[in-house]
NUZADREN-472630 format. One line per field, with one value per residue (C-alpha): residue in one letter; x, y, z. Coordinates in steps of 0.02 Angstrom, whole numbers. Example, Ala and Ser with C-alpha at 12.3 -4.5 7.8 and 13.67 -1.06 7.14 Angstrom:
BEGIN
martor c(A, S) $
u c(615, 684) $
v c(-225, -53) $
w c(390, 357) $
This chain:
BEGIN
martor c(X, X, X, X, X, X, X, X, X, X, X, X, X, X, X, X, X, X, X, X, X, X, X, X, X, X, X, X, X, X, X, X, X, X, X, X, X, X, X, X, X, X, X, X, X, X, X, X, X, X, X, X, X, X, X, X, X, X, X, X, X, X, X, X, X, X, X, X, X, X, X, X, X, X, X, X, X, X, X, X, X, X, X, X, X, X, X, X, X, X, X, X, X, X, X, X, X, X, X, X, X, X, X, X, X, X, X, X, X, X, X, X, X, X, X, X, X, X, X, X, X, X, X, X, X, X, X, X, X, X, X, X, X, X, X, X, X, X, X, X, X, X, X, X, X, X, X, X, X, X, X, X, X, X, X, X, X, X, X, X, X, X, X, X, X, X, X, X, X, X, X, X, X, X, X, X, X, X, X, X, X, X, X, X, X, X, X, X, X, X, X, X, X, X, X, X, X, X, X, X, X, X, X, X, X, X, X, X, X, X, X, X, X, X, X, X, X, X, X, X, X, X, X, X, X, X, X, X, X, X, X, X, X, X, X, X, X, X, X, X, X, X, X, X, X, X, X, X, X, X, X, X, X, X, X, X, X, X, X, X, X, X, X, X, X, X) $
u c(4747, 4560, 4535, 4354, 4315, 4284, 4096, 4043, 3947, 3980, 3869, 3931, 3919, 3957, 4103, 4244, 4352, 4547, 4563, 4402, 4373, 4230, 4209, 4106, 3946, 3919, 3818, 3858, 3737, 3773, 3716, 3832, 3983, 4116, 4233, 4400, 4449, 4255, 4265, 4114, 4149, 4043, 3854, 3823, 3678, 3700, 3590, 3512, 3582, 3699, 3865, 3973, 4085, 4280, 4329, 4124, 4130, 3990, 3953, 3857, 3687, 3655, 3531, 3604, 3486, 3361, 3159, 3088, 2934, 2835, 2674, 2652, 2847, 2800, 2958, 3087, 3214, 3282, 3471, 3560, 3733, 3818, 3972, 4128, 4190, 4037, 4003, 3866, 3827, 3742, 3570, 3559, 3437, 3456, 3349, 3345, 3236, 3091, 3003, 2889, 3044, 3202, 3240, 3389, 3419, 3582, 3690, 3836, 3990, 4099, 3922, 3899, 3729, 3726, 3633, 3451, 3455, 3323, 3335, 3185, 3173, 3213, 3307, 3435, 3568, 3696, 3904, 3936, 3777, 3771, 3606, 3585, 3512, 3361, 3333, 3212, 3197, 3022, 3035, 3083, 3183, 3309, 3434, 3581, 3765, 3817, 3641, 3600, 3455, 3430, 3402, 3229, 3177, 3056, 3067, 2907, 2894, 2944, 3018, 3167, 3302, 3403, 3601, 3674, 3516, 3497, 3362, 3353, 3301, 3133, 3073, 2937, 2963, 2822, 2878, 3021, 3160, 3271, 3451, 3560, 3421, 3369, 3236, 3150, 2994, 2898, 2965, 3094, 3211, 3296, 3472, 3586, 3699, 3821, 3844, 3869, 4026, 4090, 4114, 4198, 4067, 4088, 3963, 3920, 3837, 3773, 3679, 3606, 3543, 3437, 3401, 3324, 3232, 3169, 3098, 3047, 2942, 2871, 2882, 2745, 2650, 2634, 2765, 2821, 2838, 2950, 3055, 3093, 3118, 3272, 3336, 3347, 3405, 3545, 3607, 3792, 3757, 3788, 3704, 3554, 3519, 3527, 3370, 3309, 3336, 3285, 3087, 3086, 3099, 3038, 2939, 2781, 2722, 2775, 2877, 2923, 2874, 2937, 2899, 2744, 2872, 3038, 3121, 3186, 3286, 3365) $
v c(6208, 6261, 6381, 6505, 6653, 6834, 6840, 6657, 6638, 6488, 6448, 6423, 6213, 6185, 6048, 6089, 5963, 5974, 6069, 6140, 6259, 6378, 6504, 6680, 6702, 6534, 6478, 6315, 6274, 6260, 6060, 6046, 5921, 5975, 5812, 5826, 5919, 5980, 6115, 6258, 6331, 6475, 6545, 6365, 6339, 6209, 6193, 6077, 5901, 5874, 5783, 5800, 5686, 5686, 5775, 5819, 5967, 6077, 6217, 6391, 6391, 6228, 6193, 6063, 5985, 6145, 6067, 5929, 5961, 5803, 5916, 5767, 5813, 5966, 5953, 5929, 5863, 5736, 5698, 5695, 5613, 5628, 5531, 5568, 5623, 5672, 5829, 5915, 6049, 6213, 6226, 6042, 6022, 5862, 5880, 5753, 5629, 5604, 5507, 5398, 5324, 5296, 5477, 5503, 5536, 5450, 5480, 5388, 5395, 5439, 5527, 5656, 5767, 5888, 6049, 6059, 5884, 5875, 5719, 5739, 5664, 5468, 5434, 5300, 5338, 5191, 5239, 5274, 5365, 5506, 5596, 5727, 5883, 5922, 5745, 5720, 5600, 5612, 5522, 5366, 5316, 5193, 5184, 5046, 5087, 5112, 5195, 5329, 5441, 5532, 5733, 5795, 5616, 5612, 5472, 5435, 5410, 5226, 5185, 5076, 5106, 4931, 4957, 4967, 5013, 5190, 5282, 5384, 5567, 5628, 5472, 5456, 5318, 5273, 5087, 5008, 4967, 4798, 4798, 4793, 4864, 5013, 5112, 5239, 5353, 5201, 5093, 4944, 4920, 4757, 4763, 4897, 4834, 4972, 5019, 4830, 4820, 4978, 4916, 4748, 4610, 4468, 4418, 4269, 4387, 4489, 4369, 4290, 4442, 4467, 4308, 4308, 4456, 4409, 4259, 4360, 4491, 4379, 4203, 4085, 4077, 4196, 4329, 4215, 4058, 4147, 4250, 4050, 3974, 4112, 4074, 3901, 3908, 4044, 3978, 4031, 4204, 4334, 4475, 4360, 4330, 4498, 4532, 4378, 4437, 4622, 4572, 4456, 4576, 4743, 4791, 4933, 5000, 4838, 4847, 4957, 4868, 4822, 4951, 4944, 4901, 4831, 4682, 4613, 4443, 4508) $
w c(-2976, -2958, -3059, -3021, -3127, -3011, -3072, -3026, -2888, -2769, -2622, -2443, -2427, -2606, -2641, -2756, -2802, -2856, -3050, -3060, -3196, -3166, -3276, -3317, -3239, -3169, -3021, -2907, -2750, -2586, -2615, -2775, -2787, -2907, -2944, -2983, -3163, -3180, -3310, -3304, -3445, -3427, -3370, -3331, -3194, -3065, -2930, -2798, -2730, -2882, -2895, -3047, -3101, -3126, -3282, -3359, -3432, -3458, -3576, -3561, -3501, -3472, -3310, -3230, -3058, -3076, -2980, -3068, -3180, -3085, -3021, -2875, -2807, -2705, -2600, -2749, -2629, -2743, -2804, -2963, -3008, -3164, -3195, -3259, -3436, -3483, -3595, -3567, -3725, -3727, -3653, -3603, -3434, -3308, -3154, -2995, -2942, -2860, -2692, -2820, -2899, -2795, -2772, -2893, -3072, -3131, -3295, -3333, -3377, -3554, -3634, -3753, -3721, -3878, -3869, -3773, -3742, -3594, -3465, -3321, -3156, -3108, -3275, -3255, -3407, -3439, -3500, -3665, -3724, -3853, -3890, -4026, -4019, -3937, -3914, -3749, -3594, -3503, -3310, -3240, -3434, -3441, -3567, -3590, -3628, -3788, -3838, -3974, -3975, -4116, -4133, -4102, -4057, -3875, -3773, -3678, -3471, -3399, -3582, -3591, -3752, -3726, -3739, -3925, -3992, -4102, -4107, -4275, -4270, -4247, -4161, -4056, -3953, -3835, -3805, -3745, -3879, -3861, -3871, -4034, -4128, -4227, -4220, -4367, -4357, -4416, -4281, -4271, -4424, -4361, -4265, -4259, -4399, -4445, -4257, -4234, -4348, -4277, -4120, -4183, -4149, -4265, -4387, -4336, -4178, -4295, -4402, -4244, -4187, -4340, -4354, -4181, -4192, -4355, -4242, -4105, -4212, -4344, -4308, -4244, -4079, -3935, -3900, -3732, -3863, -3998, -3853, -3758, -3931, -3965, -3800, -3823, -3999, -3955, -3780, -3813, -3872, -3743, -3874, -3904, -3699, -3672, -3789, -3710, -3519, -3569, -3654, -3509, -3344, -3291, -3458, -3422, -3619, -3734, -3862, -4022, -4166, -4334, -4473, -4593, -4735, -4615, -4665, -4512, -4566, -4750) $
């Protein structure tokens, strides 16, 4: 049963789905979607062409699909979807998309957004993701399932973060980061080894991932050479093509780098 507190306010046109929980002091749009078991807890803001997935909950004062900060959108007509399962902490912000991108910003499913996490217009968030506090998107960021971003780190505009990669805290990242791999404030560590084992890929992965990023980073030749000399070296592994695939299409800023005193292959 749907379940709305007396002081919420809930504009005529807005959606409500089936064992909805909206609670003190909370505001829906008339161009909100409430899925099924969406949980408001309370003073939670949600506002413009929104739909929230099944089962997301969302605690107080978040902003959820408040105007995009682009200063080119001046008709902030675009949409935002979040998945399902999702939960969304205290003062997180998640606005919608805009006409230079395709319109929509889209999160995921199963992802954890701790407090004043910020993600801005046209970001594309994959399933899985967890980012800390105060950890920030700027527009048009991609990130891959299984991702981590790290508390206080910024993530700058039309930056990819690759799936299975963490970010540490405090990061600036102002390049795209390749899956399975781990980043620090002094830039790429090698692969993502201890989030690796945690979610059960073998070792034999594991040690070709390094060992083809160790190639990739440091090895000889141009950066096209050493990325087609790991692909051809590393034909059967899945992890290894999807680094492969990922440096290959849709890159914009380059790549992190390793750091000053990384070593990539140990």
């Amino acid at each position: 049963m749907t379940q709305i507190h007396s002081t919420a306010i809930i504009e005529d046109g807005a959606k409500i789905g089936e064992n909805v929980e909206i609670g003190p002091y909370c505001f829906v749009g008339s161009q909100v979607e409430l899925k099924d078991g969406v949980k408001l807890i309370s003073h939670v803001w949600v506002g413009g062409d929104t739909v929230v997935g099944e089962n997301t909950e969302i605690s107080p004062f978040a902003a959820i699909g408040g105007k995009n900060q682009d200063l080119k959108d001046k008709e902030k007509k675009g949409k935002l979807i979040i998945g399902k399962n999702n939960s969304i902490r205290e003062y997180a912000t998640m606005q919608p998309g805009t006409p230079d991108d395709k319109g929509v910003t889209v999160v995921g499913d199963n992802g954890l957004f701790m407090i004043g996490v910020h993600i801005a217009h046209d970001c594309v968030i994959g399933n899985n993701i967890i980012m800390s506090n105060n950890a920030t998107l700027a527009g048009h960021v991609k990130v891959g399932d299984n991702a981590i971003i790290g508390g206080l780190s910024a993530v700058h505009q039309f930056t990819r973060i690759g799936a299975h990669a963490m970010v540490g805290g405090m990061c600036p990242v102002t390049r795209d980061v390749i899956p399975y791999s781990l980043i620090s404030q002094t830039g790429l560590e090698g692969v993502n080894i201890i989030g690796l084992k945690r979610r059960g890929f073998s070792l034999e992965t594991i040690t070709n991932l390094r060992l083809a990023v160790s190639e990739i980073f440091k090895g000889e030749g141009t950066l096209s050479d050493r990325i087609r000399r790991v692909a051809e070296t590393y034909p059967d592994c899945e992890p290894v093509q999807d680094i492969v695939t990922f440096m290959q299409t849709d890159y914009k800023r380059g790549f992190m780098q390793p750091a000053t005193k990384a070593s990539i292959a140990e």
